[in-house]
C-alpha positions as CSV (number, residue, x, y, z in Angstrom):
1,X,-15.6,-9.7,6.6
2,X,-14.2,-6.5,5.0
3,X,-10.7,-8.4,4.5
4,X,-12.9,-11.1,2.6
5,X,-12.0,-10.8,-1.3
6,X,-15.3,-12.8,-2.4
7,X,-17.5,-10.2,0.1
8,X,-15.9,-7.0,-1.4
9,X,-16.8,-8.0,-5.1
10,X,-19.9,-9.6,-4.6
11,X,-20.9,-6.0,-2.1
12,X,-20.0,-3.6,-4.5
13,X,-21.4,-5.6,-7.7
14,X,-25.1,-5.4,-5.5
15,X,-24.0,-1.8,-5.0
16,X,-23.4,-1.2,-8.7
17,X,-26.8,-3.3,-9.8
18,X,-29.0,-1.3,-7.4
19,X,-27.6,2.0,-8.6
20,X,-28.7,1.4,-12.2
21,X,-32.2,0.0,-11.3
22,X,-32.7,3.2,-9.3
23,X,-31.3,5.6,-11.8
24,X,-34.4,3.9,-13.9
25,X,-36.8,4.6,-12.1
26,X,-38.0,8.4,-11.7
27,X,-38.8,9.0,-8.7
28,X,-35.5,7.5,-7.5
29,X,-33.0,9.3,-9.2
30,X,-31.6,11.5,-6.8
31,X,-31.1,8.6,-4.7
32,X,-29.1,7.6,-7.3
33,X,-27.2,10.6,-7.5
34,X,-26.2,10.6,-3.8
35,X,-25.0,6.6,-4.5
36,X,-23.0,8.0,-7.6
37,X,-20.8,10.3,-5.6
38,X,-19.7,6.9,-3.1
39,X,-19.7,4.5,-5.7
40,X,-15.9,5.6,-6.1
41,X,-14.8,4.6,-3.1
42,X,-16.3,1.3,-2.9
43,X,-14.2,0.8,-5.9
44,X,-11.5,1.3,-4.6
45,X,-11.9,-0.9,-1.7
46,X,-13.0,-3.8,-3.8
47,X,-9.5,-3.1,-5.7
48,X,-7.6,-2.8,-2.5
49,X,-9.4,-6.0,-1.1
50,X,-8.6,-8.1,-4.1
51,X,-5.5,-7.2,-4.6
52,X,-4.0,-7.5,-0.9
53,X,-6.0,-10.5,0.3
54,X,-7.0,-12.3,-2.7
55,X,-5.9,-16.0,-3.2
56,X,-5.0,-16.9,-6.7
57,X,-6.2,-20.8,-7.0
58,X,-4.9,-21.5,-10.6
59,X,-1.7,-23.8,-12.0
60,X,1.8,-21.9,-12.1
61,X,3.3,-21.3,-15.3
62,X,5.5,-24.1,-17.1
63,X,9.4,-23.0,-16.9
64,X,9.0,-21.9,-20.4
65,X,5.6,-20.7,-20.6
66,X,5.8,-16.8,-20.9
67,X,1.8,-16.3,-21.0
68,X,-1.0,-19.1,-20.0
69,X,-4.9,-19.2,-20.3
70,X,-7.1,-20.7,-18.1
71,X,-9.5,-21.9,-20.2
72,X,-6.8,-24.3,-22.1
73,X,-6.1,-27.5,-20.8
């Protein structure tokens, strides 16, 4: 589960949503400030995640393609 590409982004993008609802809300804000200072490191564990273990599902690039776009057929 923690090796799982689709787990880390979709973990830390709840992470990231709930911290700026609660830094809304008054009486919440120091929670916020407590989920500010760890927000760093889930980061960087969604970038390690993705990068190590994600799967890219897309077409290769033609022999003399140098750059391609997905959203060209």
């Amino acid at each position: 589960m923690l090796t799982n590409s689709t787990f880390s982004v979709i973990a830390v993008t709840a992470y990231l949503l709930l911290y700026c609802i609660l830094l809304q809300i008054e009486h919440t804000q120091w929670i916020a400030v407590r989920m500010f200072l760890f927000s760093p490191l889930l980061v960087i564990w969604m970038v390690y995640t993705v990068l190590k273990y994600g799967v890219y599902t897309g077409r290769e690039l033609a022999e003399d393609e140098e750059y391609g776009y997905q959203d060209r057929i």
